[in-house]
Structure formats: structure tokens, C-alpha cells
C-alpha positions as CSV (number, residue, x, y, z in Angstrom):
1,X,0.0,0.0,0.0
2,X,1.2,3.5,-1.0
3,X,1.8,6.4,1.9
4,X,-0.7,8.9,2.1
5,X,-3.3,6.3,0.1
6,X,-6.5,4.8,1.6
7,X,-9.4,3.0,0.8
8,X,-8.3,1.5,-2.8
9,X,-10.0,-1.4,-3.6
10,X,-9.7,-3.7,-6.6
11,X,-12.2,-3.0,-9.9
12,X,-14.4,-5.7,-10.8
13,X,-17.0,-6.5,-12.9
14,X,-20.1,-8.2,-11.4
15,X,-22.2,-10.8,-12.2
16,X,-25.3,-8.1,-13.4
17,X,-22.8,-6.1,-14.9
18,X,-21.7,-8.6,-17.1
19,X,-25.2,-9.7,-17.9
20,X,-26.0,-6.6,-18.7
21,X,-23.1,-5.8,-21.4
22,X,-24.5,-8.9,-23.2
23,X,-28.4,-8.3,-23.5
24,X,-27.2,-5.0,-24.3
25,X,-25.2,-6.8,-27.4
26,X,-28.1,-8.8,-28.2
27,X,-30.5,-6.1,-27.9
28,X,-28.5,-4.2,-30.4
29,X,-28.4,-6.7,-32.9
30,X,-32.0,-7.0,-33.0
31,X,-33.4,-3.5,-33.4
32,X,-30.5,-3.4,-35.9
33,X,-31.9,-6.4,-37.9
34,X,-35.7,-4.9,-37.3
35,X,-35.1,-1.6,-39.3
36,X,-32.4,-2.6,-41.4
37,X,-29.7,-0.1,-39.5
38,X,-26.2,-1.5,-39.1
39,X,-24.6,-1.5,-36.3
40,X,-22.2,0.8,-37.1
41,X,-24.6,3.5,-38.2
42,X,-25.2,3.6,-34.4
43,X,-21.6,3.9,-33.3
44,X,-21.3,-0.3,-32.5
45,X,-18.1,-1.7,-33.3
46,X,-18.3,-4.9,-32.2
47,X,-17.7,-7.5,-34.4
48,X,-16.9,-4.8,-37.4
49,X,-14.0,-3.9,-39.3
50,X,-13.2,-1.7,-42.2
51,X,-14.5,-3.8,-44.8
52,X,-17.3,-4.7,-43.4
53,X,-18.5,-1.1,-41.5
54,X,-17.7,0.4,-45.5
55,X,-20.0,-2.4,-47.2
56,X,-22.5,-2.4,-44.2
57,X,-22.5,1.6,-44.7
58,X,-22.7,1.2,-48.7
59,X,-25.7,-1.1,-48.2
60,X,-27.9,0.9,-46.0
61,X,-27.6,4.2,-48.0
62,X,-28.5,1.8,-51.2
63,X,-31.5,0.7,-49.5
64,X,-32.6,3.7,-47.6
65,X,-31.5,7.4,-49.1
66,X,-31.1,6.1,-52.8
67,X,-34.5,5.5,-53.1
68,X,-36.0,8.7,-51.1
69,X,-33.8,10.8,-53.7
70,X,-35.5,8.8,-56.2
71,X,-39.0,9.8,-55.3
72,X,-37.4,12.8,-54.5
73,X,-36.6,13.2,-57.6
74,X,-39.7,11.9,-59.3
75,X,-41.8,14.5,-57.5
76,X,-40.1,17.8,-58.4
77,X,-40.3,16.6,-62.1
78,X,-43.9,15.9,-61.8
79,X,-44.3,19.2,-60.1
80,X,-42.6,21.1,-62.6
81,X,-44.5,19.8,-65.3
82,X,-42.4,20.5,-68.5
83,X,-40.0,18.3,-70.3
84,X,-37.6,21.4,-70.8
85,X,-36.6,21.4,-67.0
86,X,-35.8,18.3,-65.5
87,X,-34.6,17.5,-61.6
88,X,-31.8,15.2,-61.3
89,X,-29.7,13.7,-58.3
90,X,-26.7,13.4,-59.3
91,X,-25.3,10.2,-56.9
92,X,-21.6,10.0,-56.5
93,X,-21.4,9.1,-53.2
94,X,-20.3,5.3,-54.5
95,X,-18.6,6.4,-57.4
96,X,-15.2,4.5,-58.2
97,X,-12.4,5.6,-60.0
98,X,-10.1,3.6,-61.6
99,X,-7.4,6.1,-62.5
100,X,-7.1,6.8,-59.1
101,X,-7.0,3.5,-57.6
102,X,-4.4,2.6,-59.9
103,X,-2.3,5.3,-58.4
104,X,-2.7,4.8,-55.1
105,X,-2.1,1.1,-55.8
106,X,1.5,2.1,-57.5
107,X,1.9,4.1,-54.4
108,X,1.6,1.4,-52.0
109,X,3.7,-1.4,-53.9
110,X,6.4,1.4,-54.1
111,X,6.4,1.7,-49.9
112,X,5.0,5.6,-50.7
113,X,2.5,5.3,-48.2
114,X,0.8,2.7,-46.5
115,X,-2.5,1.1,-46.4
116,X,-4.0,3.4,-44.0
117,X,-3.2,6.4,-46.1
118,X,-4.4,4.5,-49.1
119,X,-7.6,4.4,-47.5
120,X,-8.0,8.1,-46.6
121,X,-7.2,9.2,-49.9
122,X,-9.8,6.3,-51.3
């Protein structure tokens, strides 16, 4: 025991405590799977990496925002009634460039930068 120090006791984890991390887990996963939210959309990393939080994220704006800009979309042009002006949403949030990853794939064979960078310029 250190001078001048009292009363320090050892941190545990109880029994509840435990129980509780786990239900929380499992609650999680199920309101995710009810509305079609992933987990990491909700700031749960458990069980996700890279790959899978950037095809999970992909997925949910495919299946959620894509289509409301669609009937977005389709509402202003009905509203606008002409076929001189038309409404369009341009979506590049997905958009892939080949040119690009080419480079940063030359950059990374030649020790440039690393993986990490290679995925903050991507």
C-alpha cells in the first residue's frame, strides 16, 4: 500500500454487470436487424472492421437514401411539369475511379504510403 493512500480497492465486474453488457449486445443486434440499420450506423463496433462497416454503410444508404432521392426526384419533375426542365440527383457518393486506384495502388507497392493512407485518400 502506497503512503498517504486509503481505501483503494480492486475494480471488478459483477455478475449483473456482465449480464447486462450482453443483453445490451443482443439487444442491439436485433433492433439493428428490425429496421435494417447496421450496427455501425449507431456507433457499434463490435464484431466490425473496415470492410465490413464500408459495405455495411454502402448497403444501408443503397437501401434507404437512394430510393427517397428517387421519389425525390420523381416528385419535383412531376411538379414542374415541362419536359424542358428536368430534376436530377446526381449520386456520387459510391462512385469509383479507376485512375485513381491505380495510383494509389502504384503508391503502396512502391512503400510511398501505407495502407491506411491508401484508405484516406480512397
Amino acid at each position: 500500500m502506497l503512503r498517504g493512500i486509503s481505501g483503494i480497492e480492486k475494480m471488478q465486474d459483477s455478475v449483473a454487470d456482465m449480464q447486462f453488457e450482453v443483453m445490451r449486445g443482443f439487444n442491439t443486434n436485433r433492433v439493428c436487424s428490425a429496421f435494417g440499420v447496421p450496427k455501425v450506423m449507431l456507433g457499434y463496433t463490435d464484431g466490425v472492421n473496415y470492410t465490413n462497416a464500408d459495405m455495411q454503410f454502402k448497403k444501408f444508404i443503397e437501401q434507404t437514401a437512394a430510393p427517397f432521392e428517387k421519389r425525390v426526384e420523381k416528385r419535383i419533375n412531376e411538379a414542374l411539369q415541362t419536359e424542358d426542365l428536368v430534376f436530377h440527383i446526381v449520386d456520387t457518393t459510391f462512385e469509383i475511379n479507376k485512375e485513381k486506384i491505380d495510383i494509389i495502388e502504384s503508391k503502396m507497392r512502391n512503400g510511398l504510403i501505407t495502407a491506411n493512407e491508401a484508405r484516406a485518400e480512397l
